[in-house]
SEMI-729421 format. One record per residue (C-alpha): residue number from 1; residue in one letter; x, y, z. Coordinates in steps of 0.25 Angstrom, whole numbers. Layout:
<martis>
+------+-------+-------+-------+-------+
: papa : lumba :    px :    py :    pz :
+------+-------+-------+-------+-------+
:  NUM :     A :     X :     Y :     Z :
...
+------+-------+-------+-------+-------+
</martis>
This chain:
<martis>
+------+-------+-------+-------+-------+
: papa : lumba :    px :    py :    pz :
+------+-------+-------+-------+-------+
:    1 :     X :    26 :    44 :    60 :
:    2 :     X :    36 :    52 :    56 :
:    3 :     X :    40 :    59 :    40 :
:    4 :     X :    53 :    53 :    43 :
:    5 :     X :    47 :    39 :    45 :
:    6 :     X :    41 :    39 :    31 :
:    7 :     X :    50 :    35 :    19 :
:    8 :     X :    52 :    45 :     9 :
:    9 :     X :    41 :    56 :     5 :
:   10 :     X :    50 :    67 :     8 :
:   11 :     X :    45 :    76 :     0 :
:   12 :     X :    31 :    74 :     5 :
:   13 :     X :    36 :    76 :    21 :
:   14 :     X :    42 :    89 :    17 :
:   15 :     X :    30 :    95 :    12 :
:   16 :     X :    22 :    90 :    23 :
:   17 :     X :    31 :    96 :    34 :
:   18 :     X :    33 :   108 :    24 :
:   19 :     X :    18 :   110 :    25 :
:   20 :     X :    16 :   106 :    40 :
:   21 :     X :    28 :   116 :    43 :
:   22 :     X :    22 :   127 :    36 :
:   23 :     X :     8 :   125 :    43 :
:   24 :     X :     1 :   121 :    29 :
:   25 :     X :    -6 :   108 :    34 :
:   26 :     X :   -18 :   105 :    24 :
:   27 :     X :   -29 :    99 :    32 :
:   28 :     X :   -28 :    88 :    22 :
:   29 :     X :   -20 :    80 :    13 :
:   30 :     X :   -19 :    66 :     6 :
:   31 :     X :    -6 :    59 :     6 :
:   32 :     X :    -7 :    52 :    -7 :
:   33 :     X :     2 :    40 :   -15 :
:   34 :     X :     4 :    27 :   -18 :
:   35 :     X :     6 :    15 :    -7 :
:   36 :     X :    15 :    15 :     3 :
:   37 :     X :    23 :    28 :     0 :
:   38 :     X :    20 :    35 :    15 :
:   39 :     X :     9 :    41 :    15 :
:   40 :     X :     2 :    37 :    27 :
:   41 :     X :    15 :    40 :    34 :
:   42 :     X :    17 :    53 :    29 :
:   43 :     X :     3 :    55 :    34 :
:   44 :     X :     5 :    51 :    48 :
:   45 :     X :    20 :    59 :    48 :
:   46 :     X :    12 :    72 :    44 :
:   47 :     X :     2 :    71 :    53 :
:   48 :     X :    13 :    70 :    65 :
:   49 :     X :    21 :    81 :    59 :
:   50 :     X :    10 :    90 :    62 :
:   51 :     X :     7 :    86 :    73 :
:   52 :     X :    21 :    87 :    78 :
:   53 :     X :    25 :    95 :    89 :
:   54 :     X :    36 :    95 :    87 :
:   55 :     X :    40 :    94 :    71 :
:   56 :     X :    53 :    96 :    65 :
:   57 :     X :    55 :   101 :    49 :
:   58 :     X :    54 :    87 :    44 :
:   59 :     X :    46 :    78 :    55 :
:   60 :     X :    38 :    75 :    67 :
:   61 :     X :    48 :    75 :    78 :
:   62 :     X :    42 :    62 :    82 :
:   63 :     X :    45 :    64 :    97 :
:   64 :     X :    34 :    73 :   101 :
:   65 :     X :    21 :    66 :   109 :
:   66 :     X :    12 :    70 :    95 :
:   67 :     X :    24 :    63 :    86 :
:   68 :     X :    25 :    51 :    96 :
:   69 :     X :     8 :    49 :    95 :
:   70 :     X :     9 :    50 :    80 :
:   71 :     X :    20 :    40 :    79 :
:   72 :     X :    10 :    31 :    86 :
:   73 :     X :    -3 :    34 :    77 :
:   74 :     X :    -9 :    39 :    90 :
:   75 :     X :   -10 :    55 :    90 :
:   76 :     X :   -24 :    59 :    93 :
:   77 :     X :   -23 :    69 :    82 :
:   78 :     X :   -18 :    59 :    72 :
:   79 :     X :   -31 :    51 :    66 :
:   80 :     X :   -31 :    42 :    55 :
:   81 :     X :   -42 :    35 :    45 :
:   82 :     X :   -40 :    23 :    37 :
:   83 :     X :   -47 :    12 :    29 :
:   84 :     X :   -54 :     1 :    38 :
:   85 :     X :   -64 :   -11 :    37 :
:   86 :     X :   -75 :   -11 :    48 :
:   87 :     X :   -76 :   -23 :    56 :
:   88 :     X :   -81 :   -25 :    70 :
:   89 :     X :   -67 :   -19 :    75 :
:   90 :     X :   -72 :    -6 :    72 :
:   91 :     X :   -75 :     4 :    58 :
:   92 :     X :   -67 :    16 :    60 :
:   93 :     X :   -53 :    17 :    60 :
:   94 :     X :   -52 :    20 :    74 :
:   95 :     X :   -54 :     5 :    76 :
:   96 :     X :   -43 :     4 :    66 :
:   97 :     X :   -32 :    11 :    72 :
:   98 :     X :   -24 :     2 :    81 :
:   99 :     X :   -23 :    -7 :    67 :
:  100 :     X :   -19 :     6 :    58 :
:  101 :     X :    -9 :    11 :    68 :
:  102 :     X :    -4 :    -1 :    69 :
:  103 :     X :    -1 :    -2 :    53 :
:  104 :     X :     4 :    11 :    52 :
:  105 :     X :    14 :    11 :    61 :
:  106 :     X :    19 :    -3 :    60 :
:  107 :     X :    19 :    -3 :    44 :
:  108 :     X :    20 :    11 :    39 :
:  109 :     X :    18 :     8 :    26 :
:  110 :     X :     6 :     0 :    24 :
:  111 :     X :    -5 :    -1 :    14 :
:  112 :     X :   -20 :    -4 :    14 :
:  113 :     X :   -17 :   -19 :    12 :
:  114 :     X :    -9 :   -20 :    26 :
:  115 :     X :   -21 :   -12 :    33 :
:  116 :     X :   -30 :   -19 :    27 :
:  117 :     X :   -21 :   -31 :    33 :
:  118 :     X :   -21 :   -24 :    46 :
:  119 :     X :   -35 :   -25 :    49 :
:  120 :     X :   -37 :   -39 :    41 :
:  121 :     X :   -44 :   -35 :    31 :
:  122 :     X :   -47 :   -45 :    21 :
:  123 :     X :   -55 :   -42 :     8 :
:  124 :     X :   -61 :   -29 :    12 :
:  125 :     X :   -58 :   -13 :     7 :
:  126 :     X :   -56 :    -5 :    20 :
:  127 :     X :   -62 :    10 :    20 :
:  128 :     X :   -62 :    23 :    28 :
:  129 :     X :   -77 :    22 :    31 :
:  130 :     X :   -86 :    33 :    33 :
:  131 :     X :   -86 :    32 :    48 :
:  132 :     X :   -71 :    36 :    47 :
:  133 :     X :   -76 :    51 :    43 :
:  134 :     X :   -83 :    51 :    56 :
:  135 :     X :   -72 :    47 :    64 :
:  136 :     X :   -61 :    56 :    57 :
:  137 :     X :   -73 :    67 :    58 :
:  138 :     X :   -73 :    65 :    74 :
:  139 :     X :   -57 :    64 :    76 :
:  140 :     X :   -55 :    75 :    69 :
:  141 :     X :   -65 :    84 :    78 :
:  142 :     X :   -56 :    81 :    89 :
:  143 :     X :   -49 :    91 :    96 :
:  144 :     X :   -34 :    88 :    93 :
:  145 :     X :   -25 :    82 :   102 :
:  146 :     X :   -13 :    92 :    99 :
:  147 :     X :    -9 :   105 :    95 :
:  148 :     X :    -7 :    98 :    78 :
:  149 :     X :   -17 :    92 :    68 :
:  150 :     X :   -27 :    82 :    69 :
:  151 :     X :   -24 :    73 :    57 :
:  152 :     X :   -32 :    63 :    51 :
:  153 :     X :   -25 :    53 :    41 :
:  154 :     X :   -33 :    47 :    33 :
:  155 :     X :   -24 :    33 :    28 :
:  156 :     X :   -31 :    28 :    13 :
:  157 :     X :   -40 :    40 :    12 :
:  158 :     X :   -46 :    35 :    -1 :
:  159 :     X :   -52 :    24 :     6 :
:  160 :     X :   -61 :    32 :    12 :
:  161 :     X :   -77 :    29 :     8 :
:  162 :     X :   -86 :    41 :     3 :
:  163 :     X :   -94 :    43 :    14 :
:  164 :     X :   -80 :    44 :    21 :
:  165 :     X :   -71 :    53 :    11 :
:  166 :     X :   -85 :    63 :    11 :
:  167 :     X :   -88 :    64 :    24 :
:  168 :     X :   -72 :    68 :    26 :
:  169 :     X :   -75 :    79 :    16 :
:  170 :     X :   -78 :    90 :    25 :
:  171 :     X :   -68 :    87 :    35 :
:  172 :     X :   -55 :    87 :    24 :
:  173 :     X :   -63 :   100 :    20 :
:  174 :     X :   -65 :   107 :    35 :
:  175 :     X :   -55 :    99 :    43 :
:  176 :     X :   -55 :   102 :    59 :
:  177 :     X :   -43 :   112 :    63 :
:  178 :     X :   -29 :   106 :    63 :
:  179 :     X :   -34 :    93 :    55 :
:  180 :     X :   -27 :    86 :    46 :
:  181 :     X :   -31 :    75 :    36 :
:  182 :     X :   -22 :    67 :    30 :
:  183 :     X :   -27 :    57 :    20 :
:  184 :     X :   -19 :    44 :    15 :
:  185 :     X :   -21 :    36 :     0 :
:  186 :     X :   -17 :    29 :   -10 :
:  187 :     X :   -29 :    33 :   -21 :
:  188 :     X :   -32 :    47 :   -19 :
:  189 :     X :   -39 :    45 :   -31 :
:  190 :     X :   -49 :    37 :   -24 :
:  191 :     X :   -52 :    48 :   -14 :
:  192 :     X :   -65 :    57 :   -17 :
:  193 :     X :   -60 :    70 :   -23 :
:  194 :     X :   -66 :    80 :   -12 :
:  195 :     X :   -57 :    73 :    -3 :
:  196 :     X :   -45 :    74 :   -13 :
:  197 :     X :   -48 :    90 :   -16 :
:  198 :     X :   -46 :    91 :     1 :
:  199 :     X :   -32 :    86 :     3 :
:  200 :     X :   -21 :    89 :     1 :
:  201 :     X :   -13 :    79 :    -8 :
:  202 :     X :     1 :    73 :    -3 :
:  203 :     X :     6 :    64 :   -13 :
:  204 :     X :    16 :    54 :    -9 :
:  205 :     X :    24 :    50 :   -19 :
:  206 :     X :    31 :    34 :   -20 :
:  207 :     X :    43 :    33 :   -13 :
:  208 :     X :    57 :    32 :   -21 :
:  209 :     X :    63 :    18 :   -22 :
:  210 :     X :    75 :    24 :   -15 :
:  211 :     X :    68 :    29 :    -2 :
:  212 :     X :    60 :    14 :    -3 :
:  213 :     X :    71 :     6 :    -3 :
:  214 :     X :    79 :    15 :     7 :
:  215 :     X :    67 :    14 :    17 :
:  216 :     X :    68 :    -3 :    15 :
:  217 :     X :    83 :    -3 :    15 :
:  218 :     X :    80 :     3 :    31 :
:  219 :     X :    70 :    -7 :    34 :
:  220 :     X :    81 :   -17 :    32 :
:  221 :     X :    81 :   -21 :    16 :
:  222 :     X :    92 :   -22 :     8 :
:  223 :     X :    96 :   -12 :    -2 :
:  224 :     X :    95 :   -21 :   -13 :
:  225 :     X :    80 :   -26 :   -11 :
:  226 :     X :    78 :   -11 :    -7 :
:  227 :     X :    79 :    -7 :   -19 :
:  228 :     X :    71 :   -17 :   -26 :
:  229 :     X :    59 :   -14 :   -17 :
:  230 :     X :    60 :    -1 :   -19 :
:  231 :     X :    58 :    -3 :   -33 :
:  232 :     X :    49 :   -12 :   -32 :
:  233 :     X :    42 :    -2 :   -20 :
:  234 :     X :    37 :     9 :   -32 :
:  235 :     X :    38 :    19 :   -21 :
:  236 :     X :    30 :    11 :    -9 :
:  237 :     X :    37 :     9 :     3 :
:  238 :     X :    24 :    -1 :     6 :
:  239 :     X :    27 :    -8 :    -6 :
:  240 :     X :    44 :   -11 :    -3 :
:  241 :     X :    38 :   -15 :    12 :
:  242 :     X :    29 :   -23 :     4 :
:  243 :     X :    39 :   -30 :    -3 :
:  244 :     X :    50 :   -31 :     7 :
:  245 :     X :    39 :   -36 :    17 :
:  246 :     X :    34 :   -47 :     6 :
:  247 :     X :    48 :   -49 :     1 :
:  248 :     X :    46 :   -67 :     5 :
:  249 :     X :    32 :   -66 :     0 :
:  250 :     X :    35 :   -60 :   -13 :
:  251 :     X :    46 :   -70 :   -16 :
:  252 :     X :    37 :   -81 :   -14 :
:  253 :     X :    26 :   -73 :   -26 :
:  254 :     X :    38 :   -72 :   -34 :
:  255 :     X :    41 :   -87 :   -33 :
:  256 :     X :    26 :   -90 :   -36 :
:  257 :     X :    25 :   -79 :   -46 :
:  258 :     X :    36 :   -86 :   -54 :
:  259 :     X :    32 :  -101 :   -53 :
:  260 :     X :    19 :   -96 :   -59 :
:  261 :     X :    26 :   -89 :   -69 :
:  262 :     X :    35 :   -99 :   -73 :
:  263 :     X :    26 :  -112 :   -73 :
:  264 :     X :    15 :  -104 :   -81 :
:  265 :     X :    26 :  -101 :   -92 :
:  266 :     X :    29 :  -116 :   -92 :
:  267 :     X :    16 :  -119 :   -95 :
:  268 :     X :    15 :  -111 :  -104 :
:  269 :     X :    27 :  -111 :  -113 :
:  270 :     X :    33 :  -126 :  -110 :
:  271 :     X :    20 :  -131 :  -108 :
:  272 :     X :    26 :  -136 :   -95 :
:  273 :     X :    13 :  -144 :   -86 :
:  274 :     X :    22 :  -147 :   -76 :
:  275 :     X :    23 :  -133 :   -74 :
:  276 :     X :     8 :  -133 :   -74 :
:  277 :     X :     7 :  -141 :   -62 :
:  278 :     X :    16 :  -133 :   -56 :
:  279 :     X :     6 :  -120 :   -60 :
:  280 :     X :    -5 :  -128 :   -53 :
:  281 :     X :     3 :  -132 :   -39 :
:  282 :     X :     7 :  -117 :   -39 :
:  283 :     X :    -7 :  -113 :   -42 :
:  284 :     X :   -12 :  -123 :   -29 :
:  285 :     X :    -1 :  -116 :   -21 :
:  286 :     X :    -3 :  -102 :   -24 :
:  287 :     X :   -20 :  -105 :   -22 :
:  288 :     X :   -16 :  -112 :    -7 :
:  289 :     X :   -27 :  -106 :     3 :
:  290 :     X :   -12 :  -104 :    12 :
:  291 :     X :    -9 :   -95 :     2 :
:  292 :     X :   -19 :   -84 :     4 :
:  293 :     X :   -27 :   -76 :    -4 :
:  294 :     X :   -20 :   -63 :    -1 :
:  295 :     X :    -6 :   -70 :    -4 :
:  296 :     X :   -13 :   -75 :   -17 :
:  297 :     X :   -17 :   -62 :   -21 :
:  298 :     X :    -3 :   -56 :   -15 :
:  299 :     X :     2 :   -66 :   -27 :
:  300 :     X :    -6 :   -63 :   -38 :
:  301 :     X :    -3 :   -49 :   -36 :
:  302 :     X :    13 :   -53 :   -34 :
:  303 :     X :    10 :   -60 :   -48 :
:  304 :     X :     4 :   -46 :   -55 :
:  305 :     X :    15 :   -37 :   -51 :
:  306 :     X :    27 :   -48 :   -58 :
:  307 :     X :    18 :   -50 :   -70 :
:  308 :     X :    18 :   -34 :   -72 :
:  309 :     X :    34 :   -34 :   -68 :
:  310 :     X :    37 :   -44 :   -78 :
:  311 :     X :    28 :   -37 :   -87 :
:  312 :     X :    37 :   -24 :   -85 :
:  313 :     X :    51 :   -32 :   -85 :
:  314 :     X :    47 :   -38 :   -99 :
:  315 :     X :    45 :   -25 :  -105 :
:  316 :     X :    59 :   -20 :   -97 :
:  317 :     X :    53 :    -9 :   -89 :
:  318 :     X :    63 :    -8 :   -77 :
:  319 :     X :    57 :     4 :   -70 :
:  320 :     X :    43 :    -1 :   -69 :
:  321 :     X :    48 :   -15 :   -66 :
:  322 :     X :    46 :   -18 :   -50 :
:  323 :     X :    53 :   -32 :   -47 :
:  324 :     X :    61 :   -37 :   -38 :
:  325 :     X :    73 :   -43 :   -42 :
:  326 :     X :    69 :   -58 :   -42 :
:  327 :     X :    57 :   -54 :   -48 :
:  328 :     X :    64 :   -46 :   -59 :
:  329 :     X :    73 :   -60 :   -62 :
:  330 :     X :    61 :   -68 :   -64 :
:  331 :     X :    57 :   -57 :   -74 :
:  332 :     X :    68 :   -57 :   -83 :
:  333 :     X :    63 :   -71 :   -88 :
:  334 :     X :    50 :   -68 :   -86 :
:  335 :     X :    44 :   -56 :   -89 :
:  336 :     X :    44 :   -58 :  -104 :
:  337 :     X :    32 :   -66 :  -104 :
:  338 :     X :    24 :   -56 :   -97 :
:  339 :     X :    21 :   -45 :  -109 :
:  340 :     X :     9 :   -37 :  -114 :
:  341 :     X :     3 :   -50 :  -121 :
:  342 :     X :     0 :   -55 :  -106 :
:  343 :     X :     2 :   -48 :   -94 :
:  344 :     X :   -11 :   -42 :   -93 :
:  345 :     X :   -18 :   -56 :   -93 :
:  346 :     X :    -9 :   -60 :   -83 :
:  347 :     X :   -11 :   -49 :   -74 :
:  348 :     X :   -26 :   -50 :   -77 :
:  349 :     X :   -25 :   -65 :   -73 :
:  350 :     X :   -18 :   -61 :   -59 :
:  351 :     X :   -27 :   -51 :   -57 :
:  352 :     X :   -39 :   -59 :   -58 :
:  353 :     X :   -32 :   -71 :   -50 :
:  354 :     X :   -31 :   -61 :   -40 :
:  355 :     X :   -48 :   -56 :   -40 :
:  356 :     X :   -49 :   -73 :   -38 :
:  357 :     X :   -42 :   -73 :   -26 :
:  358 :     X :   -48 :   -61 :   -20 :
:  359 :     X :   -62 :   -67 :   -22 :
:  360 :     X :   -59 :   -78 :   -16 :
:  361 :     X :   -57 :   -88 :   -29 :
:  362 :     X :   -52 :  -101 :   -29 :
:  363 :     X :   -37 :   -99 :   -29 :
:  364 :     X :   -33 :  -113 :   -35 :
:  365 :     X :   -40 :  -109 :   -49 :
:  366 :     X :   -36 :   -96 :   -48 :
:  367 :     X :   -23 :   -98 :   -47 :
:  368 :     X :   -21 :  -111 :   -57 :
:  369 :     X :   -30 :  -102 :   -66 :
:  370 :     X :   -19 :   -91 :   -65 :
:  371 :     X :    -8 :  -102 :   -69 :
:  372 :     X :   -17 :  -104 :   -80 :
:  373 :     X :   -17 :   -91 :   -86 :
:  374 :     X :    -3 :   -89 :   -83 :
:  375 :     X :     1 :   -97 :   -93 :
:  376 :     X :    -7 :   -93 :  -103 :
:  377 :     X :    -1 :   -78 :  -102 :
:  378 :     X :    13 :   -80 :  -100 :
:  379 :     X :    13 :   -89 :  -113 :
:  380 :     X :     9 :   -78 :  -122 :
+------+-------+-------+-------+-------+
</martis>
């Protein structure tokens, strides 16, 4: 992967040439921000920069036999550690490889939801076990296979367990000769603080909604929906994927957004029970085992982020308001009953539909349950 291959961050590529250039290469440094603003890719195009054999004053030349192993994850000085479950297929992340490769270099941008979608993972929280230390240990005792760095990336750094993070202590401290780490998260914070006071920090910042929507308009959007994205992207070029990708999807959340909406607001002010039944036939279908638990909960979070818009568009806030157009017309007659007398009980009531379907509730009652209280609160 090349700098030029990553969207943005131009100020952060210059300084990390500027520094590999002058010779000033830290053993260690932590590429910090939010989602899906690059920071795994600026990694990756860092560690082949280095390893370059033949660089030029702004990239890897990308042609060289280094540059053409990196471009395929496959260098044998280019090592990488990343969150995993242990199964019978293996608990290190050598066993993971193939499946990370893959993700990285078909997706790009990816979060920890898609990994975790990668391996199959269902209800479970994926770590970088204390075995990995071991194996980073032992890769890194290596004798290189080139003239450049040996580089270890280590991809949602804070997911690192204790025993893991403290046995990595003394290597960050006394790494081998011409080793470099390179660690990758989104909650430094959650990192122990001996590990933070031995990085250096790289903080990458959200991408401009110009750069964003110029980056989709190449993948083929339209200006116009370019642009909306973009807004709507806060600076994460995974989140406009997300949204382009999802585009059917979300229509079809919108659609059931506002039925639920509408009907509870019968109910409630007209005193409408036909629109009640209709409350119970959209509860039965939203509750539908085809439906999916993951699609239910995908909903109910759909239904949190309109709830706080309309909440933002009732108070005429433009520059926090992060809608799409159809959504935004839905909201000019809307958003008034949303207001500070009951938008955090009806966020609390989503939320706690959503612990329900995670533990495995009965969706029917959770559902009609949150019709129920849906027209309680937006009758206030």
């Amino acid at each position: 992967m090349r700098f030029r291959d990553i969207i943005g961050q131009e100020e952060v590529k210059r300084q990390l040439i500027l520094t590999a250039r002058q010779g000033r290469v830290p053993h260690a440094r932590l590429f910090a921000g939010r989602q899906g603003v690059g920071k795994l890719q600026l990694a990756i195009a860092y560690a082949q920069y280095l390893n370059c054999t033949n660089p030029t004053d702004d990239d890897s030349c990308g042609k060289c036999p280094t540059c053409l192993q990196f471009e395929k994850l496959q260098h044998p000085d280019l090592h990488f550690a990343f969150p995993i479950v242990k199964t019978d297929a293996g608990d290190t992340c050598n066993d993971f490889m193939v499946p990370f490769r893959q993700i990285v270099l078909e997706k790009g941008y990816f979060s920890l939801d898609d990994w975790y979608n990668q391996l199959g993972i269902e209800n479970k929280q994926a770590v970088i076990y204390e075995k990995e230390s071991s194996e980073i240990l032992r890769k890194l005792s290596l004798k290189p296979f080139g003239s450049g760095y040996k580089v270890m990336i280590i991809w949602q750094a804070d997911k690192m367990n204790v025993a893991c993070a403290n046995k990595l202590l003394k290597l960050l401290e006394e790494p081998p000769e011409k080793t470099v780490f390179l660690l990758v998260s989104e909650s430094p914070e959650k990192l122990l603080s001996t590990i933070l006071s031995r990085v250096q920090l790289v903080r990458v910042p959200p991408l401009t909604q110009e750069q964003t929507a110029r980056a989709l308009v190449e993948r083929g959007v339209s200006p116009e929906s370019a642009a909306d994205i973009a807004h709507l992207a806060q600076g994460s070029f995974l989140r406009a994927l997300q949204a382009t990708e999802d585009k059917e999807q979300q229509q079809v959340f919108m659609e059931d957004f506002v039925s639920l909406m509408r009907w509870a607001w019968m109910v409630g002010h007209k005193k409408d029970y036909e629109s009640l039944q209709k409350l119970r036939q959209w509860s039965m279908k939203m509750a539908d085992a085809k439906v999916g638990r993951e699609k239910q909960k995908a909903f109910l979070q759909f239904v949190q982020k309109q709830i706080r818009e309309n909440f933002i568009y009732n108070y005429q806030l433009p520059q926090l308001n992060y809608q799409m157009q159809a959504e935004k017309d839905f909201s000019q007659n809307f958003a008034t009953f949303i207001h500070v007398g009951n938008v955090e009980k009806i966020i609390a009531e989503l939320d706690k539909a959503e612990r329900q379907i995670t533990q495995n509730g009965n969706a029917k009652i959770i559902f009609f349950d949150l019709c129920l209280q849906m027209i309680v609160q937006i009758k206030k």
